[in-house]
Structure formats: structure tokens, C-alpha cells
N, CA, C and O of each residue as an XYZ file, in Angstrom:
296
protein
N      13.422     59.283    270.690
C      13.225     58.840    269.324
C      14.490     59.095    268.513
O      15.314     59.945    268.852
N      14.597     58.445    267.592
C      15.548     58.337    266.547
C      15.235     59.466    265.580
O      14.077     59.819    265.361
N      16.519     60.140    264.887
C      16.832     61.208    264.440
C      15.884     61.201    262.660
O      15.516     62.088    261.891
N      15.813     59.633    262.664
C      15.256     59.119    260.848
C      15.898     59.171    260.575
O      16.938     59.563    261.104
N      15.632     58.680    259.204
C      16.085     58.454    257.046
C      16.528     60.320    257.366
O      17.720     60.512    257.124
N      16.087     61.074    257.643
C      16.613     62.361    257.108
C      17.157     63.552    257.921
O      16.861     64.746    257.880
N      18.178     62.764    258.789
C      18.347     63.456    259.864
C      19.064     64.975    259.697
O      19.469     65.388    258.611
N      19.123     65.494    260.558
C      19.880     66.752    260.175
C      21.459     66.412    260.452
O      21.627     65.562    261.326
N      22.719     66.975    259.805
C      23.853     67.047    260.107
C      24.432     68.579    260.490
O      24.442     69.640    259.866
N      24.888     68.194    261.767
C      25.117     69.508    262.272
C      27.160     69.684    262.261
O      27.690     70.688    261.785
N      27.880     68.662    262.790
C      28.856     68.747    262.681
C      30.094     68.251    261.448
O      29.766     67.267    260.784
N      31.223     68.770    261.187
C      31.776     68.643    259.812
C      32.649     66.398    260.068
O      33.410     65.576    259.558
N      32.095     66.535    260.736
C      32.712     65.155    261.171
C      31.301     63.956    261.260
O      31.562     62.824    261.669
N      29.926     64.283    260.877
C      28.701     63.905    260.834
C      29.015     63.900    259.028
O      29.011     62.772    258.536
N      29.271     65.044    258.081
C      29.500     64.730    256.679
C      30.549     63.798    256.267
O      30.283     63.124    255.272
N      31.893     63.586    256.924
C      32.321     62.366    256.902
C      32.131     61.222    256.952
O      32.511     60.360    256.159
N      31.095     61.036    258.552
C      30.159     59.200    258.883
C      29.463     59.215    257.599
O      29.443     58.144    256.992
N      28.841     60.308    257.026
C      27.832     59.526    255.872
C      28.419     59.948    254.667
O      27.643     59.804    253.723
N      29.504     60.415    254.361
C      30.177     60.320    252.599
C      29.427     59.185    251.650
O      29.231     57.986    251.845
N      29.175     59.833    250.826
C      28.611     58.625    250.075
C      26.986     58.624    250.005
O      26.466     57.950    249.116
N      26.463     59.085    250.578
C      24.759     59.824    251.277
C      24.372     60.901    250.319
O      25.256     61.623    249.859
N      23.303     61.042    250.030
C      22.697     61.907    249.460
C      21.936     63.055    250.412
O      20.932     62.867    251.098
N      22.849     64.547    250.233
C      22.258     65.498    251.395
C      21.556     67.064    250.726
O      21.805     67.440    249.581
N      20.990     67.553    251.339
C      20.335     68.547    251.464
C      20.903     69.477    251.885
O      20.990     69.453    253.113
N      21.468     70.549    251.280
C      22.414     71.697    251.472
C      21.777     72.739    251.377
O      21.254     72.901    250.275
N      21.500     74.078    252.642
C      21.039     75.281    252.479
C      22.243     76.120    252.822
O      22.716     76.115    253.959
N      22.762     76.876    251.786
C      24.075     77.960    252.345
C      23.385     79.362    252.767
O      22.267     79.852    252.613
N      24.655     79.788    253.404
C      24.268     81.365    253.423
C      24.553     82.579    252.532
O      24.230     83.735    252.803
N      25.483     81.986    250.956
C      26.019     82.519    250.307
C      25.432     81.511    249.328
O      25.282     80.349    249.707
N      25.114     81.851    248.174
C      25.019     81.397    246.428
C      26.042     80.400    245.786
O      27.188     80.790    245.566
N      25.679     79.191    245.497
C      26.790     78.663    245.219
C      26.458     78.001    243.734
O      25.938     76.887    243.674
N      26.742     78.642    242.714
C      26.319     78.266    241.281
C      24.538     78.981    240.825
O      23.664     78.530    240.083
N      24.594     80.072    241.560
C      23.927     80.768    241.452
C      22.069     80.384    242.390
O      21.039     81.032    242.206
N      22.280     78.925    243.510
C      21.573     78.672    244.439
C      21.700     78.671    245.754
O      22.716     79.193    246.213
N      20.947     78.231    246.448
C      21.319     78.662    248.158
C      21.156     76.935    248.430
O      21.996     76.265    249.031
N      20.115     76.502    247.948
C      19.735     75.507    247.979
C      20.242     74.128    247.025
O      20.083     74.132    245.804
N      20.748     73.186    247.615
C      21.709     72.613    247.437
C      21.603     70.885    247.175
O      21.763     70.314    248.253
N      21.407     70.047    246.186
C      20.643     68.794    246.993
C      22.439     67.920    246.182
O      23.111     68.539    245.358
N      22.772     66.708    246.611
C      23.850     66.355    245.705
C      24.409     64.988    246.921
O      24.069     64.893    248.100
N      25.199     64.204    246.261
C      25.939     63.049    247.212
C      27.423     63.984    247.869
O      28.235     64.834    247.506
N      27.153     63.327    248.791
C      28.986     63.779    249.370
C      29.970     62.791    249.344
O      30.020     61.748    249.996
N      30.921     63.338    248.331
C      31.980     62.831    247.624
C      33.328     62.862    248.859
O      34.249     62.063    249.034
N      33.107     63.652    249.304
C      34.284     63.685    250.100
C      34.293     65.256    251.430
O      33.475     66.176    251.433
N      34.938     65.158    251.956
C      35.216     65.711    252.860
C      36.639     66.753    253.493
O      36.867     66.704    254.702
N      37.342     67.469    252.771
C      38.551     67.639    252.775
C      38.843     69.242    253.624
O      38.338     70.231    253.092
N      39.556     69.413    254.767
C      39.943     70.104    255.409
C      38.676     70.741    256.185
O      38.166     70.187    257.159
N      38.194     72.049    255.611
C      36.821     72.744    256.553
C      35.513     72.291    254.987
O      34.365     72.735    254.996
N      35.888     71.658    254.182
C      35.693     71.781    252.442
C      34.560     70.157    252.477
O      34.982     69.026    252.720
N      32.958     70.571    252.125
C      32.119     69.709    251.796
C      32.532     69.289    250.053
O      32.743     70.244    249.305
N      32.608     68.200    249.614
C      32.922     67.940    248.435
C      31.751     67.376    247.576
O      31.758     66.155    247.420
N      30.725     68.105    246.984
C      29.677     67.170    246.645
C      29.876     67.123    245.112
O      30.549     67.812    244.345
N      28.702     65.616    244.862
C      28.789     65.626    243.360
C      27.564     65.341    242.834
O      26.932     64.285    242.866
N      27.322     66.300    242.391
C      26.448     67.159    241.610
C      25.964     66.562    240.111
O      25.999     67.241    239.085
N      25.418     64.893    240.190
C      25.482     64.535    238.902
C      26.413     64.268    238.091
O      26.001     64.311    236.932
N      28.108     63.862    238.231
C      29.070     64.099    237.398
C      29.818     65.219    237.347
O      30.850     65.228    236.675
N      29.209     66.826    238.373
C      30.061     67.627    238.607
C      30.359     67.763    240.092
O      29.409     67.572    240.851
N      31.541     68.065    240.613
C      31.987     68.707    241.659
C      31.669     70.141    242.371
O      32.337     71.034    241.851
N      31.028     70.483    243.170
C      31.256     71.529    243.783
C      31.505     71.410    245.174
O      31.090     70.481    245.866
N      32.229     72.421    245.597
C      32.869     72.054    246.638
C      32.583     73.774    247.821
O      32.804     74.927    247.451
N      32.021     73.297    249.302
C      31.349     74.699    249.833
C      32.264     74.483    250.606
O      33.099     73.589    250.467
N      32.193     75.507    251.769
C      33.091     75.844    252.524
C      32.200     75.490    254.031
O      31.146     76.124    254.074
N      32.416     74.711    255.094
C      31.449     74.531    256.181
C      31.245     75.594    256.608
O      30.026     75.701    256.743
N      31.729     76.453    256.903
C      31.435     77.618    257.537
C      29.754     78.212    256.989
O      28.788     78.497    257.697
N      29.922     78.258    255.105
C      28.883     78.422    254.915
C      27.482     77.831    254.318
O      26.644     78.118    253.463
N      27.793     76.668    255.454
C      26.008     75.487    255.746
C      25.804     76.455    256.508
O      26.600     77.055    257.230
N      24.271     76.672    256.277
C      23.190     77.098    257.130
C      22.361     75.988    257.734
O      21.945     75.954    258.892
N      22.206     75.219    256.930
C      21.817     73.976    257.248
C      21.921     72.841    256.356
O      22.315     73.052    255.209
N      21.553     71.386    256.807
C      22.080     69.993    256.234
C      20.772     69.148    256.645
O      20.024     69.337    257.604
N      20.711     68.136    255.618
C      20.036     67.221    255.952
C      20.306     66.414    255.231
O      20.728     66.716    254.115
N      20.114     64.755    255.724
C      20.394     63.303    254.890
C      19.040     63.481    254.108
O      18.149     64.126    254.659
N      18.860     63.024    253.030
C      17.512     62.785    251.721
C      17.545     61.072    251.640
O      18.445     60.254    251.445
N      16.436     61.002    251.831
C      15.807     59.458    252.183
C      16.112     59.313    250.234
O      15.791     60.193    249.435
N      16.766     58.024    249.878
C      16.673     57.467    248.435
C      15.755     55.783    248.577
O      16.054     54.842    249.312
N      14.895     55.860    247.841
C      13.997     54.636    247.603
C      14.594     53.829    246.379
O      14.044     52.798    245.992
């Protein structure tokens, strides 16, 4: 079977194929004071997830995804 609308992304080269995607971010460290993470990916730069957050930027470090997932948009 096929992975779905909300597959998980495991490698930093899987956030590249879908830039532009709306994902599901769980860190292992706090990032704006959450763990939990939802936002489009803007970009992709060195080990560096680039998401945007409504008009803001934040930017995690891959190392600290705990986990990823694509979010189905209707």
C-alpha cells in the first residue's frame, strides 16, 4: 500500500521533494516555546528545515525532528 495524503518524512532530502507542502513537525527541543509544529516548508537549506509559519519564518535544525508528517489540505 501507498504511504497516503499524510505520509511520514523521514529523510532531509524527502523535505526538499515536497517544499511547498504543508507538514507536521514534532521536535525534541521547544521551538517558540512548542514541540509541536504544523507550517509549509519554505525551503530547505544545509541540515536547516525552513518553515513558514503564516508570514513568519522559523527555521529547526534536522537533527532535531523527532518526527514529520505531510497534512492532507482540502
Amino acid at each position: 500500500s501507498s504511504p497516503g495524503l499524510e505520509r511520514p518524512l523521514k529523510k532531509l532530502a524527502d523535505f526538499s521533494r515536497f517544499t511547498g507542502n504543508l507538514v507536521a513537525i514534532s521536535t525534541f527541543a521547544p521551538y517558540d516555546g512548542k514541540k509541536n509544529i504544523t507550517g509549509r516548508i519554505a525551503a530547505v537549506r544545509d541540515d536547516n528545515i525552513i518553515l513558514d509559519l503564516e508570514g513568519k519564518e522559523l527555521t529547526i535544525n534536522y537533527s532535531q525532528v523527532a518526527s514529520a508528517r505531510l497534512k492532507a489540505e482540502f
